[in-house]
N, CA, C and O atoms as a CHARMM CRD file, in Angstrom:
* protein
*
  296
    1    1 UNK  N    -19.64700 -19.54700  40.73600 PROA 1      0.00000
    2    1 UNK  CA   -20.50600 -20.18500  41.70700 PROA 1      0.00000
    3    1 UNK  C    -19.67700 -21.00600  42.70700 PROA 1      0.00000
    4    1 UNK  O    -19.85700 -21.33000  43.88100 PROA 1      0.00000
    5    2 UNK  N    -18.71000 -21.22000  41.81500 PROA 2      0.00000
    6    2 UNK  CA   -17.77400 -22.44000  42.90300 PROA 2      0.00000
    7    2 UNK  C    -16.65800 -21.56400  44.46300 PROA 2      0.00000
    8    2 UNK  O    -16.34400 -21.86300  45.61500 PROA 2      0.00000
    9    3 UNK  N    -16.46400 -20.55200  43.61200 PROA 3      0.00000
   10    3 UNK  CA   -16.13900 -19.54900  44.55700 PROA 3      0.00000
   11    3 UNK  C    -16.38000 -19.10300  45.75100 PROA 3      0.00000
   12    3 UNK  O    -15.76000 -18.97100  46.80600 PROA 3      0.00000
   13    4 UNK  N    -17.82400 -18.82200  45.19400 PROA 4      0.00000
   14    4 UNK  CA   -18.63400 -18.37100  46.12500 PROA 4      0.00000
   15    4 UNK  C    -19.30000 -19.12100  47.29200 PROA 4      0.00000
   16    4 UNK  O    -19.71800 -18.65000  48.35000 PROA 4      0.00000
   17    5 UNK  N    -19.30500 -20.58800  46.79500 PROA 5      0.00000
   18    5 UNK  CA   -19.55900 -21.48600  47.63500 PROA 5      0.00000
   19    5 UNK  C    -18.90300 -21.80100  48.51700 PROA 5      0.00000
   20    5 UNK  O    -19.39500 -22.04500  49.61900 PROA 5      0.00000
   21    6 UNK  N    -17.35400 -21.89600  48.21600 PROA 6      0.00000
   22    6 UNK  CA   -16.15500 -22.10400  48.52200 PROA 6      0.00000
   23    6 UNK  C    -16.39200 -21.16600  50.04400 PROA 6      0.00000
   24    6 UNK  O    -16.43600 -21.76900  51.11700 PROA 6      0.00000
   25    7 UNK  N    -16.54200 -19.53800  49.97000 PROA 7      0.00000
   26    7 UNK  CA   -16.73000 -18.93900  50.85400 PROA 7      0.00000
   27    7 UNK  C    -17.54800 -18.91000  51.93600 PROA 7      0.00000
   28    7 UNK  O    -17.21000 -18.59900  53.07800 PROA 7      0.00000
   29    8 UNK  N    -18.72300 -19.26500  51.53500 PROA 8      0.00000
   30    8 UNK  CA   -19.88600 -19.25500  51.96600 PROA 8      0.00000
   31    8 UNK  C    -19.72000 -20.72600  53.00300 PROA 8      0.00000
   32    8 UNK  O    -19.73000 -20.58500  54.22600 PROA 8      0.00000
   33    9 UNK  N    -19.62100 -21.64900  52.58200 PROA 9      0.00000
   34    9 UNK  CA   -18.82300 -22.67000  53.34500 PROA 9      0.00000
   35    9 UNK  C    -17.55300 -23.10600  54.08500 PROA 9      0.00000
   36    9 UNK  O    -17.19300 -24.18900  54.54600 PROA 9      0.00000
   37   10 UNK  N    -16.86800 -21.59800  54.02900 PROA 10     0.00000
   38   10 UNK  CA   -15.51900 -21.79000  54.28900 PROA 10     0.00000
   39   10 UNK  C    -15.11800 -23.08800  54.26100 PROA 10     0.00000
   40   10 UNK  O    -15.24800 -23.79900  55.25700 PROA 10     0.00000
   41   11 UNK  N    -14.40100 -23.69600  52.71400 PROA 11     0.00000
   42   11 UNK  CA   -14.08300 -24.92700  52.33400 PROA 11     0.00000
   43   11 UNK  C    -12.87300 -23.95800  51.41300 PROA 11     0.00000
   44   11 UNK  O    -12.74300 -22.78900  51.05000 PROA 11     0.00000
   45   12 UNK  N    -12.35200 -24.85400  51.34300 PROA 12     0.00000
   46   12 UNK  CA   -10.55400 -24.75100  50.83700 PROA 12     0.00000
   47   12 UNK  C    -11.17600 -24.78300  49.29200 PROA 12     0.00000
   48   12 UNK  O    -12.34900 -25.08600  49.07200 PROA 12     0.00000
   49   13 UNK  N    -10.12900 -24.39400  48.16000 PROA 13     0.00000
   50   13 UNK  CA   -10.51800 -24.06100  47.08800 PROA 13     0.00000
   51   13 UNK  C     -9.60200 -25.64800  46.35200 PROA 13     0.00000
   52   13 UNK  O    -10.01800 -26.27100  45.37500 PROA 13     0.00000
   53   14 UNK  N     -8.40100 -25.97000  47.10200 PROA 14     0.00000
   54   14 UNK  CA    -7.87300 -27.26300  46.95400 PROA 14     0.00000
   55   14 UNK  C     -7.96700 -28.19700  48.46500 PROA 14     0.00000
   56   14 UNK  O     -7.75400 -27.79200  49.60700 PROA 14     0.00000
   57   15 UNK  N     -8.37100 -29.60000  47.99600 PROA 15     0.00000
   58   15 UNK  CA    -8.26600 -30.04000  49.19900 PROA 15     0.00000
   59   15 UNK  C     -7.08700 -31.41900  49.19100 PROA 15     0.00000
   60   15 UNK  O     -6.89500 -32.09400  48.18000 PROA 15     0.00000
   61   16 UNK  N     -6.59700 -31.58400  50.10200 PROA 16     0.00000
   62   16 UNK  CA    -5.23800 -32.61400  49.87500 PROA 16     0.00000
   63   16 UNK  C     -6.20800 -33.76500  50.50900 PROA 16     0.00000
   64   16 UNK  O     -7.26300 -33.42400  51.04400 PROA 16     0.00000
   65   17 UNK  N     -5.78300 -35.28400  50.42700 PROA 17     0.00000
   66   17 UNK  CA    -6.39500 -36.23200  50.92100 PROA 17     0.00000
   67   17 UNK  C     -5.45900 -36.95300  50.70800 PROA 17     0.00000
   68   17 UNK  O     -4.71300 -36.80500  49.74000 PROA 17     0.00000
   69   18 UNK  N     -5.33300 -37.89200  51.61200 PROA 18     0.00000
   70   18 UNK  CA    -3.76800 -39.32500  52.17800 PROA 18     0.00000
   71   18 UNK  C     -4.38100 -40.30200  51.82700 PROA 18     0.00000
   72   18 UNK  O     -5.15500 -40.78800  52.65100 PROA 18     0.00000
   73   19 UNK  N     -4.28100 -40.81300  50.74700 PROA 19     0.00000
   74   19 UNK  CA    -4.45600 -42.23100  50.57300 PROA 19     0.00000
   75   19 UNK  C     -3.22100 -43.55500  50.89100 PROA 19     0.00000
   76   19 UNK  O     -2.10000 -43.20400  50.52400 PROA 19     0.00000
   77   20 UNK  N     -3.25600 -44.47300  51.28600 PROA 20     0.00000
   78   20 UNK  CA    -2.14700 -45.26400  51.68200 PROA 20     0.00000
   79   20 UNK  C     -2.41200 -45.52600  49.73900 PROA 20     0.00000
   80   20 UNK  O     -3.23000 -44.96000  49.01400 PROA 20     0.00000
   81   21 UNK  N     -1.23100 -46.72600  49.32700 PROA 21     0.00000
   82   21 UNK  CA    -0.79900 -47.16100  48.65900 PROA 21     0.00000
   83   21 UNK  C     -1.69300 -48.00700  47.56100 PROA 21     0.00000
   84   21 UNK  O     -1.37400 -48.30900  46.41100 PROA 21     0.00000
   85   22 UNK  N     -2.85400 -48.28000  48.24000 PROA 22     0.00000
   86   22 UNK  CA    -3.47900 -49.32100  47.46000 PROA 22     0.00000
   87   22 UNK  C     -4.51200 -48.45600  46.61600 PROA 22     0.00000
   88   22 UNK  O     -4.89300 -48.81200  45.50100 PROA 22     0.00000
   89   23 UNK  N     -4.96400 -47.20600  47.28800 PROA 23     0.00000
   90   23 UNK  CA    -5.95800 -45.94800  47.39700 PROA 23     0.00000
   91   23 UNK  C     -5.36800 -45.38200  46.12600 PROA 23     0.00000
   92   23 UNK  O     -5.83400 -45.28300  44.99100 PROA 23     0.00000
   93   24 UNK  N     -3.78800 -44.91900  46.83600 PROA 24     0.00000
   94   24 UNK  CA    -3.46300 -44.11200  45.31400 PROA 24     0.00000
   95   24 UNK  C     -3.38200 -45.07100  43.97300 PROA 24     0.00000
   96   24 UNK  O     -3.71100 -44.73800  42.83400 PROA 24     0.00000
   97   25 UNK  N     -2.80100 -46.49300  44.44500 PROA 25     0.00000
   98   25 UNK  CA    -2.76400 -47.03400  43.26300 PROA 25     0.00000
   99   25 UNK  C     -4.00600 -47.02700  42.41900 PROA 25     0.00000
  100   25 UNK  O     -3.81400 -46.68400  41.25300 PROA 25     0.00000
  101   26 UNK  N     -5.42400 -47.37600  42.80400 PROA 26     0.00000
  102   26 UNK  CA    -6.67100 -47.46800  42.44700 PROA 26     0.00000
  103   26 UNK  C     -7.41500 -45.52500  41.66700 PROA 26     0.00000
  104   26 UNK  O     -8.05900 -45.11100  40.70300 PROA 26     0.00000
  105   27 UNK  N     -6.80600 -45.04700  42.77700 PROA 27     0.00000
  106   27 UNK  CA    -7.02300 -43.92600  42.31000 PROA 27     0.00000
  107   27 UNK  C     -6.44000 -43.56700  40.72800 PROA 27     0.00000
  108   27 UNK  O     -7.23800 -43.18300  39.87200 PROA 27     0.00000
  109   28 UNK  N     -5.07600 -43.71500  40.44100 PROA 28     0.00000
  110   28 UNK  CA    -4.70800 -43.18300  39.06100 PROA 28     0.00000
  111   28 UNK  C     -5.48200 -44.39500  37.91100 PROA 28     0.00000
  112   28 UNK  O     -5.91200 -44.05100  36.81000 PROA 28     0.00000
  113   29 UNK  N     -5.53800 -45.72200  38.39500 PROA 29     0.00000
  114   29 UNK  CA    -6.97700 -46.34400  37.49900 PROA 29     0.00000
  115   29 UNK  C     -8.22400 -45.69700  37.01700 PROA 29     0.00000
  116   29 UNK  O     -8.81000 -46.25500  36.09000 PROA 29     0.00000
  117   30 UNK  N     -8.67500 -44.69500  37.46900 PROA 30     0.00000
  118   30 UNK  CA    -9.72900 -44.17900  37.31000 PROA 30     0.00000
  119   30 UNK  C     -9.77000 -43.30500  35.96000 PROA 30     0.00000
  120   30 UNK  O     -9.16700 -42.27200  35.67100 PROA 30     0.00000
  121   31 UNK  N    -10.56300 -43.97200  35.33700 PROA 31     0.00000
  122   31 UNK  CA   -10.51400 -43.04300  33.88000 PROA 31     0.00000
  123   31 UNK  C    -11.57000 -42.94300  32.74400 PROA 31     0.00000
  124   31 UNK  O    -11.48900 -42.57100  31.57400 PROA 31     0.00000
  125   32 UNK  N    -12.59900 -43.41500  33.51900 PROA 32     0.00000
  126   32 UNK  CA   -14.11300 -42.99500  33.17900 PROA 32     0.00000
  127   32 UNK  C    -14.28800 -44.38100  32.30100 PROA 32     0.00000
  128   32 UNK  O    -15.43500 -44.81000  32.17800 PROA 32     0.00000
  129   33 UNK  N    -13.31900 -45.02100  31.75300 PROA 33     0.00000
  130   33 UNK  CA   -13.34800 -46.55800  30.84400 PROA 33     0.00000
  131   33 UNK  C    -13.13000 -47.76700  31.46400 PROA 33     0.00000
  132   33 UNK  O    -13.47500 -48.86500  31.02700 PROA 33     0.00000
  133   34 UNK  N    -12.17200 -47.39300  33.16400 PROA 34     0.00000
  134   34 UNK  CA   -12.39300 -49.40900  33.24600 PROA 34     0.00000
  135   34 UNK  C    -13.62700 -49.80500  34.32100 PROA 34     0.00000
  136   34 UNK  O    -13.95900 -49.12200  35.29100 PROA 34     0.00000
  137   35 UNK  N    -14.02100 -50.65300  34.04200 PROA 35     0.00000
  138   35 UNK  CA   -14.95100 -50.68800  34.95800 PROA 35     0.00000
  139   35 UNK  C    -14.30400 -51.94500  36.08200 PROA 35     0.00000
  140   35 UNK  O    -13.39500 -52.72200  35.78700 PROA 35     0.00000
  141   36 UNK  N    -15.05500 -51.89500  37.44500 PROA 36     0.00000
  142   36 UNK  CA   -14.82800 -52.41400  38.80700 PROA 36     0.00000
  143   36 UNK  C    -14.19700 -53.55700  38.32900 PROA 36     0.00000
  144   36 UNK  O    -13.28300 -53.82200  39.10900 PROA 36     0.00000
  145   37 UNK  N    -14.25000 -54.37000  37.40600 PROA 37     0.00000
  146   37 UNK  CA   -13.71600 -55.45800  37.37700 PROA 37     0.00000
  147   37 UNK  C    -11.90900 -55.69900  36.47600 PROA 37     0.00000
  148   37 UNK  O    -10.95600 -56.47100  36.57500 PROA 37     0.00000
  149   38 UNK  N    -12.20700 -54.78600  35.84800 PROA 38     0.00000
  150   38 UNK  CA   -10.54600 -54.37000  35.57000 PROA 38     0.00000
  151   38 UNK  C    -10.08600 -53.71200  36.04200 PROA 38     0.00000
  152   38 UNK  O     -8.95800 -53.49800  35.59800 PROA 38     0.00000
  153   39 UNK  N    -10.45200 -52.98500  37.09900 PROA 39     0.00000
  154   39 UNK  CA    -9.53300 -52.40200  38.01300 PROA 39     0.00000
  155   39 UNK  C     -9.01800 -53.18600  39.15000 PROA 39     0.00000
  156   39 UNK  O     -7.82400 -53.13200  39.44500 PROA 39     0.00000
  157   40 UNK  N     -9.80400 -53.86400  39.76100 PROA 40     0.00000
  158   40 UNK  CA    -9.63500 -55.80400  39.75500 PROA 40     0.00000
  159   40 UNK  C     -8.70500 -56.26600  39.94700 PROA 40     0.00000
  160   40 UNK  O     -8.02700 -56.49400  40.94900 PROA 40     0.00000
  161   41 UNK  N     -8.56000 -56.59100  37.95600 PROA 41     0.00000
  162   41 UNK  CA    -7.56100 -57.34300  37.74300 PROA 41     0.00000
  163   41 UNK  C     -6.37600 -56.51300  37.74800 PROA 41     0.00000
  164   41 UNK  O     -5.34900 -57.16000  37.95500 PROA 41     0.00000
  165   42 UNK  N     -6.20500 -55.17200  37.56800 PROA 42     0.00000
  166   42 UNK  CA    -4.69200 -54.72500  37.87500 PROA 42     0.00000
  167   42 UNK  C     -4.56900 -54.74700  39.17200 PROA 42     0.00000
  168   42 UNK  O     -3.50300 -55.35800  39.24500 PROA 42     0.00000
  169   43 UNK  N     -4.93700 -54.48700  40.48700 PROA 43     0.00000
  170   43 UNK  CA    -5.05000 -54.28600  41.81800 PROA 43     0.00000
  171   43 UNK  C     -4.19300 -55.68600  42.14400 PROA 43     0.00000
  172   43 UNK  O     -2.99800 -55.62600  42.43200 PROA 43     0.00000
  173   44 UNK  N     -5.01100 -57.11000  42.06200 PROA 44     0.00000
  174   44 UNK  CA    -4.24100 -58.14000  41.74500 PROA 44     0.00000
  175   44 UNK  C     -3.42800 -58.21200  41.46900 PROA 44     0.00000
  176   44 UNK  O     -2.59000 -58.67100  42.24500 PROA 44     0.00000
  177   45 UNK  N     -3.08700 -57.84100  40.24300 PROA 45     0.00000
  178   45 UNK  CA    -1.37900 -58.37600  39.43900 PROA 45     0.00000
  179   45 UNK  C     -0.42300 -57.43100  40.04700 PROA 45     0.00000
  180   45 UNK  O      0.75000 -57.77800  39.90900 PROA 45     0.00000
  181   46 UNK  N     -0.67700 -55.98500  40.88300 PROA 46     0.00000
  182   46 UNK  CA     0.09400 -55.30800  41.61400 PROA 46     0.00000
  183   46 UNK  C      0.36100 -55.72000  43.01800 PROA 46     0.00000
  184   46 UNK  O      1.53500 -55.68000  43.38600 PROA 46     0.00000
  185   47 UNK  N     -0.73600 -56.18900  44.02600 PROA 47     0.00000
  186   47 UNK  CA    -0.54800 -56.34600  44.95700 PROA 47     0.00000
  187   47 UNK  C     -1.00000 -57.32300  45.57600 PROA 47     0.00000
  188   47 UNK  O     -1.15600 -57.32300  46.79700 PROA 47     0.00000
  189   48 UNK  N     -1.36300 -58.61600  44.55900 PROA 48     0.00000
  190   48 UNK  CA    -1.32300 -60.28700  44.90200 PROA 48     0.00000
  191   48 UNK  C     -2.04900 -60.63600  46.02100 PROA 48     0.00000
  192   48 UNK  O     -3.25700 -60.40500  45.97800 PROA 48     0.00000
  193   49 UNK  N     -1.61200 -61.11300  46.95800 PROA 49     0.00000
  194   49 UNK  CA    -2.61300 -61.73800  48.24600 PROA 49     0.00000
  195   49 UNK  C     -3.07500 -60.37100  48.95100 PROA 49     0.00000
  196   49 UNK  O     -4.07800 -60.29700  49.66100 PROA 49     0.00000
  197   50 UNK  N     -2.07800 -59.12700  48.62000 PROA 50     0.00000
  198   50 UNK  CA    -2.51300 -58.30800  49.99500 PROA 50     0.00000
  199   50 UNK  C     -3.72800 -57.80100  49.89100 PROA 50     0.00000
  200   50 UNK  O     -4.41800 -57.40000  50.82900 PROA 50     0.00000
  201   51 UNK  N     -4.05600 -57.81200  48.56000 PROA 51     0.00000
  202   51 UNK  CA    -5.24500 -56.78600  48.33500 PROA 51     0.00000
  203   51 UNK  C     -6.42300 -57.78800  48.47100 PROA 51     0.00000
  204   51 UNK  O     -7.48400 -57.25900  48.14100 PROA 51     0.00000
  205   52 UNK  N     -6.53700 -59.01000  48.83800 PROA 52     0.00000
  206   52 UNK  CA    -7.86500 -59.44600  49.31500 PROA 52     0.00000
  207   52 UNK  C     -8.19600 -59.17200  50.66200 PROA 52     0.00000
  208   52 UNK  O     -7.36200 -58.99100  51.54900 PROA 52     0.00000
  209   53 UNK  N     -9.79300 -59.13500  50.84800 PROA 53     0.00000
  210   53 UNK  CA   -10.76400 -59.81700  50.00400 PROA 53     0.00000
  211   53 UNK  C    -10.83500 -58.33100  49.05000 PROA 53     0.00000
  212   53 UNK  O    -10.78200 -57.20600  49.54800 PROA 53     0.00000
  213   54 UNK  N    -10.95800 -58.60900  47.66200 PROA 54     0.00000
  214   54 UNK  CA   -10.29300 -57.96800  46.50700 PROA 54     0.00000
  215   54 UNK  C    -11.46000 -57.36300  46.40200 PROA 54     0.00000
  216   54 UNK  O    -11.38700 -56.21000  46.82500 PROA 54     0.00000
  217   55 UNK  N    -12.49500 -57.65300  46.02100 PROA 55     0.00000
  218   55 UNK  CA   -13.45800 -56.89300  45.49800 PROA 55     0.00000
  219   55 UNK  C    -14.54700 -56.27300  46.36400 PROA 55     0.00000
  220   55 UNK  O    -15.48000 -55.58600  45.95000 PROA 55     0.00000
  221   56 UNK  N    -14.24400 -56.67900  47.86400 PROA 56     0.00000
  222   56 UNK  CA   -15.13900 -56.18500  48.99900 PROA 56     0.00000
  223   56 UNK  C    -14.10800 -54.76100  49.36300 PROA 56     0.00000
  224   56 UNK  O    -14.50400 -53.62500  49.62100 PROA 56     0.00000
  225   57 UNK  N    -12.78200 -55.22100  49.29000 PROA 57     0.00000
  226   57 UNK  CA   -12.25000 -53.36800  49.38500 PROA 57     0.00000
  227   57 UNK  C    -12.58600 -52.11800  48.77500 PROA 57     0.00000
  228   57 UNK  O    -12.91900 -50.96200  49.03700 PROA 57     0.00000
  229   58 UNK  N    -12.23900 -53.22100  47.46200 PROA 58     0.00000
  230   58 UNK  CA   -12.37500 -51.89900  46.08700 PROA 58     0.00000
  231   58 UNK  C    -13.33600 -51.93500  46.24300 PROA 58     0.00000
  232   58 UNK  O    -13.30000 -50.73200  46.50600 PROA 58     0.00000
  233   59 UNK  N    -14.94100 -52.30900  46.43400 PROA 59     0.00000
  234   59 UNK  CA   -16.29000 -51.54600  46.65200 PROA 59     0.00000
  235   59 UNK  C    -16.43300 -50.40700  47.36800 PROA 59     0.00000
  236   59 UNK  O    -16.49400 -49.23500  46.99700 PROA 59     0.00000
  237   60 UNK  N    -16.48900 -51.02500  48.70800 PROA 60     0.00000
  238   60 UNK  CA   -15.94300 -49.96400  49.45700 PROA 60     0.00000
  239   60 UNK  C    -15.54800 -48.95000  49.64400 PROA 60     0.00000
  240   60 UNK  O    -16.28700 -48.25400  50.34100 PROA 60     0.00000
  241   61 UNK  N    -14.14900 -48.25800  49.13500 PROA 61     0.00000
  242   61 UNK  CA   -13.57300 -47.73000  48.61800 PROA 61     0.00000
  243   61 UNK  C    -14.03000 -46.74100  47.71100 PROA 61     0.00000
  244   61 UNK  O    -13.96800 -45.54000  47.97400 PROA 61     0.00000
  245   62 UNK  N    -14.62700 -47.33500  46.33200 PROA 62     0.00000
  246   62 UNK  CA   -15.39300 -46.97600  45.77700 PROA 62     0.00000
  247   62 UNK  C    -16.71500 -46.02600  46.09500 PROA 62     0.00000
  248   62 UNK  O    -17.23100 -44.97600  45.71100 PROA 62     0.00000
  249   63 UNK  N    -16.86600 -46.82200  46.80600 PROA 63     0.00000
  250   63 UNK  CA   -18.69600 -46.35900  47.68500 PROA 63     0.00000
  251   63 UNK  C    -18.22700 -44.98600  48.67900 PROA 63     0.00000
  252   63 UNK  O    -19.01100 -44.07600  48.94800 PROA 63     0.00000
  253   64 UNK  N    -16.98100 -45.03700  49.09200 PROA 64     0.00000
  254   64 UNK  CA   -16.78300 -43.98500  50.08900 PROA 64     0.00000
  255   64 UNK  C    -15.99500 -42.94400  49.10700 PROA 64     0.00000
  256   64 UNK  O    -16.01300 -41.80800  49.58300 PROA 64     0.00000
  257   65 UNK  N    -15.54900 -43.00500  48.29900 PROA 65     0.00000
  258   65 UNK  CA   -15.33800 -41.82200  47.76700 PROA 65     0.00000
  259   65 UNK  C    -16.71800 -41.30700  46.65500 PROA 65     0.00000
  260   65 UNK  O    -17.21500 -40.18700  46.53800 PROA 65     0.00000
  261   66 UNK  N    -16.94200 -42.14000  46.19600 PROA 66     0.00000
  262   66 UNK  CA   -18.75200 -41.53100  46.12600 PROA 66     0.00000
  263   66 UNK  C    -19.47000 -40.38200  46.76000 PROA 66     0.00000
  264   66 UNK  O    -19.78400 -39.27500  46.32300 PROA 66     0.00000
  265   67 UNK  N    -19.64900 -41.00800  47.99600 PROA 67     0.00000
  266   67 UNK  CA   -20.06900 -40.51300  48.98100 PROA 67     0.00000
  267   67 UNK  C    -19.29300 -39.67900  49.66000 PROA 67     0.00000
  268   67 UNK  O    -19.81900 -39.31000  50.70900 PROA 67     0.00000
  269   68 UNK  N    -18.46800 -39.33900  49.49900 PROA 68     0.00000
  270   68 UNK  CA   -17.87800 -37.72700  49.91000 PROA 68     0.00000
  271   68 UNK  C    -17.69200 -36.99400  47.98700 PROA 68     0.00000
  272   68 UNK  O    -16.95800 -36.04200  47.72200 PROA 68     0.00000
  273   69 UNK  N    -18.20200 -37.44300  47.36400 PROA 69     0.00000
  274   69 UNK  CA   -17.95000 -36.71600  46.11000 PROA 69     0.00000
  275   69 UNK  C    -16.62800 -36.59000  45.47400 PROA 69     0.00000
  276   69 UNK  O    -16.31900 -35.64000  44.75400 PROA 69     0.00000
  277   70 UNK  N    -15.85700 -37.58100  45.76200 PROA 70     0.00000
  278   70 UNK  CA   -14.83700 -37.10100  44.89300 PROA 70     0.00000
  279   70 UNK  C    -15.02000 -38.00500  43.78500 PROA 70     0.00000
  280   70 UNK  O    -14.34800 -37.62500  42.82600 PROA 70     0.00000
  281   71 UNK  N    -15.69900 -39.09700  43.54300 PROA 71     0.00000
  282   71 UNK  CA   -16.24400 -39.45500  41.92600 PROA 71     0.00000
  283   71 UNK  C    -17.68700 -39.47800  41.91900 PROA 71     0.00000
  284   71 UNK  O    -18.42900 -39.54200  42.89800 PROA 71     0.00000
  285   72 UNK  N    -18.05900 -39.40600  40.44600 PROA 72     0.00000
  286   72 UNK  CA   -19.54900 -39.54000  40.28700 PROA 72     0.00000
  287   72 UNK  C    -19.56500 -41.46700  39.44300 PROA 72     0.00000
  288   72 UNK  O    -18.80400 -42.05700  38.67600 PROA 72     0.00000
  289   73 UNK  N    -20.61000 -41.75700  40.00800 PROA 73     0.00000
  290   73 UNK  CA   -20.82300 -42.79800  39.94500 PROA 73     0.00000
  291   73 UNK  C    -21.76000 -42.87900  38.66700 PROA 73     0.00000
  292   73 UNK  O    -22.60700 -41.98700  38.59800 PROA 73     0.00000
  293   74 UNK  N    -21.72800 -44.06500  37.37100 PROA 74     0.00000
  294   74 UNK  CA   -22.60200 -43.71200  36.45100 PROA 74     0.00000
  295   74 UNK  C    -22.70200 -44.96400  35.88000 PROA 74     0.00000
  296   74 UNK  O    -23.44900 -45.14600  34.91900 PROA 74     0.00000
């Protein structure tokens, strides 16, 4: 089905996406167990003042990869 969709939509079967630094860092966090607020606290202890306002990014963030589907939200 995925195939076929793939075609039918002419959509790539892999798709690449550029995250800057803070994106990928948050990204390999993802592991169906921490939730928004320990991902948080590592974001913090990695990238200190830069990553505020801390939890209005990572929403964000969050909310927009949602919304293009690359996580399911639960």
């Amino acid at each position: 089905m995925n195939k076929f969709t793939q075609l039918l939509l002419k959509k790539p079967r892999v798709s690449h996406i550029n995250l800057d630094e803070m994106g990928s860092f948050i990204w390999l966090l993802f592991d169906g167990e921490k939730d928004i607020t320990l991902i948080g606290v590592f974001v913090k202890e990695h990238f200190g003042d830069k990553a505020e306002p801390l939890y209005e990014r990572l929403l964000l963030y969050i909310r927009t990869l949602a919304r293009n589907k690359f996580i399911v939200l639960e």
